[in-house]
Structure formats: structure tokens, C-alpha cells
N, C-alpha and C positions, 0 to 999 in steps of 0.2 A: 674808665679802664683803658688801659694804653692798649694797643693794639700789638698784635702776635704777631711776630717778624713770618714771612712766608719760607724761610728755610729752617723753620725751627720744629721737629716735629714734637708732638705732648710725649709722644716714648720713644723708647728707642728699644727693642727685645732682639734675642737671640732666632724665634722661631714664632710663629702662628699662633702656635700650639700653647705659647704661654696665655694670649687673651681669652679668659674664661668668662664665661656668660657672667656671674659678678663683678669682674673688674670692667665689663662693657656697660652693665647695668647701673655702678657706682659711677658713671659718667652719662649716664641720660642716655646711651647707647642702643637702639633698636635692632640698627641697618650694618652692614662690613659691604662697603664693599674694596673686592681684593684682585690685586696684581695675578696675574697667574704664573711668566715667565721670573723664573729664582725668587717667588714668594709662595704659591701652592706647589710648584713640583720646580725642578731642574730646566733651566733652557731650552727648548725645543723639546721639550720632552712631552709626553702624552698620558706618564703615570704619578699622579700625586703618591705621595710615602703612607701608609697605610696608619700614621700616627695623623696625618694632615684629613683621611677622609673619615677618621675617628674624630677629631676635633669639630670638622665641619656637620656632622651628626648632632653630636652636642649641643650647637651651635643649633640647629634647625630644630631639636627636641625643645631645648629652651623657648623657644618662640623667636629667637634672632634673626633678620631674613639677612642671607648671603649673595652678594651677584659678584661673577668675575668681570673686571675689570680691564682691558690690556690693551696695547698699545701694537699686539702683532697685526700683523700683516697678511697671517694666515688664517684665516677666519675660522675656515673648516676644522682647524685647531681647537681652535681658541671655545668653538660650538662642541667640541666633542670632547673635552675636559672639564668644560660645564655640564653637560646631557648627563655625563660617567657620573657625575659629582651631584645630582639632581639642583642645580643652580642655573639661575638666570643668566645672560651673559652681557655685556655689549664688546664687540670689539672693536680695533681700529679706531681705538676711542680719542687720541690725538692729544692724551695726558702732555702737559698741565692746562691746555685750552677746557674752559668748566664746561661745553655741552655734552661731552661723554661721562661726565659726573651726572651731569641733570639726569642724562638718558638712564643711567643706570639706578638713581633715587628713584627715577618712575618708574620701572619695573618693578622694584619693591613697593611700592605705593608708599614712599617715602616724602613728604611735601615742605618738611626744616630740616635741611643738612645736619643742621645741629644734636640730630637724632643719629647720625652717620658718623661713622668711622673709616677712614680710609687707610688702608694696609697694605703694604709695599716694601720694593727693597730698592726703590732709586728716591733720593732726596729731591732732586730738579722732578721727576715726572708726578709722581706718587703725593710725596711730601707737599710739592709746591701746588699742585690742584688742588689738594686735599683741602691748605689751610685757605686758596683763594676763595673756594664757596663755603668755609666758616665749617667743617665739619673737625671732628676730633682727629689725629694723623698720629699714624703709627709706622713708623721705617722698623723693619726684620733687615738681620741678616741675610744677607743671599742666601740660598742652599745648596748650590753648585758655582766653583771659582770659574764655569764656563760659561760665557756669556755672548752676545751681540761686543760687536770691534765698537762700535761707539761707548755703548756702556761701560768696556773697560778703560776708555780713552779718560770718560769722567769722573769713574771713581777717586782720584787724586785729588780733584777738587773737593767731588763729597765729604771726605775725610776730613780735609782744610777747616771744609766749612763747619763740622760734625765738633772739630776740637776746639773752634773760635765758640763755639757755643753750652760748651762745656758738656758733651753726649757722644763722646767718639766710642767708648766701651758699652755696649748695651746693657740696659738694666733688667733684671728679668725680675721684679717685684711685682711684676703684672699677674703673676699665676695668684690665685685665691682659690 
């Protein structure tokens, strides 16, 4: 089997809120773990959308385990949108480098990535960790056009690369 290019994510959706406990299920899917900055709530922000901590319920009803995943800088953040969110956390995870993926499988007591899915809205952090430890990868839309000055720097290329790959419009045939 040819190997999965590392900037190609399996979907591509508009919002979280499409991955439902079967469409994770129909993929061997146990684990999420998820972006918090423009994937669970807005940029710097501290309140997910009240469709996102309905999803994430469903998600834990189901038997799915959830850990947020992120790349800030502000921990006390990043711990208090998980705590609100009843979720595991790692942060300062230093996506696409894999030991903040590992850290955050082991919270879940996850031990074959291949059981994981990783959910995001940057192609280079999210995407590219995702596919380097072999889990399933899911790039969202951002949820807010306000972001970190780097992120907006790269978006252009994401796009580039999004259309060289034939997934620049997101599919949202992920809902079941």
C-alpha cells in the first residue's frame, strides 16, 4: 500500500460538529484528539459554541475519549477549556513534533494511533502530526477569521497545498 502523503488530510469538513460517533466508528475511531484554538472555540477565546460542547457530550456518551490538543502557549488556557469541557488536556504540545500526540494517546489510554483521530484547523500543525504517527486526520474550517499573525501568514500556502490535492472546499458527508 503506497504511503499517505503527510499534507493530505482523510477529510476535510466545515465544523467538529459533523464527526459523529459513526462516521469515527466506521473508521476504527476510538480517540479525537482536538485543536482547541479556531477548532473547539475562537482564538484566544475561553468559550466553545454551545453546538461544540453538545457534540463533545455525544462524543463522551458514545464511549469516544476526547483530549484537547494545542499548540498555545497559555496553558492556564488551554487547562480551563478542557476542565469547562470535562476533557483531558496536553498543551504546549509543539504540533507536528509526535511527543505531544503520544502524550495526549496516553491520557486516553490509547496505545495504536491508528485508533485516533486527529482534528484541526491548520494543515502544517494538526494535519502534518496527525498523518506522521499514522492516526486518521481531519482539518475543519477555522471558526473565527481571527487568528495568531503566523497562522494567517500560512494560510496561503495551506490553500495551495489544499487545491494541489484536490480538498480545497470541505466535504461535509462526514455527518451520519
Amino acid at each position: 500500500m503506497p504511503r499517505k502523503s503527510l499534507l493530505k488530510p482523510d477529510a476535510h469538513v466545515t465544523s467538529v460538529t459533523v464527526l459523529t460517533p459513526a462516521w469515527l466508528a466506521e473508521r476504527g475511531v476510538r480517540a479525537l484528539l482536538v485543536d482547541l484554538d479556531n477548532t473547539l472555540a475562537p482564538w484566544r477565546s475561553r468559550d466553545p459554541a454551545p453546538e461544540v460542547r453538545a457534540w463533545v457530550r455525544s462524543l463522551q456518551s458514545a464511549g469516544v475519549g476526547v483530549c484537547v490538543l494545542s499548540n498555545s502557549r497559555v496553558p492556564r488556557r488551554v487547562a480551563y477549556v478542557a476542565a469547562d469541557l470535562g476533557l483531558p488536556h496536553v498543551a504546549w504540545a509543539g504540533k507536528p513534533r509526535r511527543s505531544g500526540f503520544r502524550r495526549a494517546l496516553s491520557a486516553l489510554g490509547v496505545a495504536r494511533p491508528s485508533e485516533a483521530a486527529v482534528v484541526g484547523d491548520q494543515l502544517l500543525t494538526d494535519v502534518v502530526g496527525g498523518n506522521r504517527i499514522g492516526a486518521v486526520t481531519v482539518l475543519v474550517r477555522p471558526v473565527s477569521p481571527r487568528e495568531f499573525i503566523g497562522t494567517r501568514c500560512i494560510r496561503p500556502l495551506e490553500q495551495w497545498i489544499l487545491r494541489r490535492c484536490g480538498m480545497e472546499a470541505p466535504d461535509d458527508g462526514a455527518r451520519q
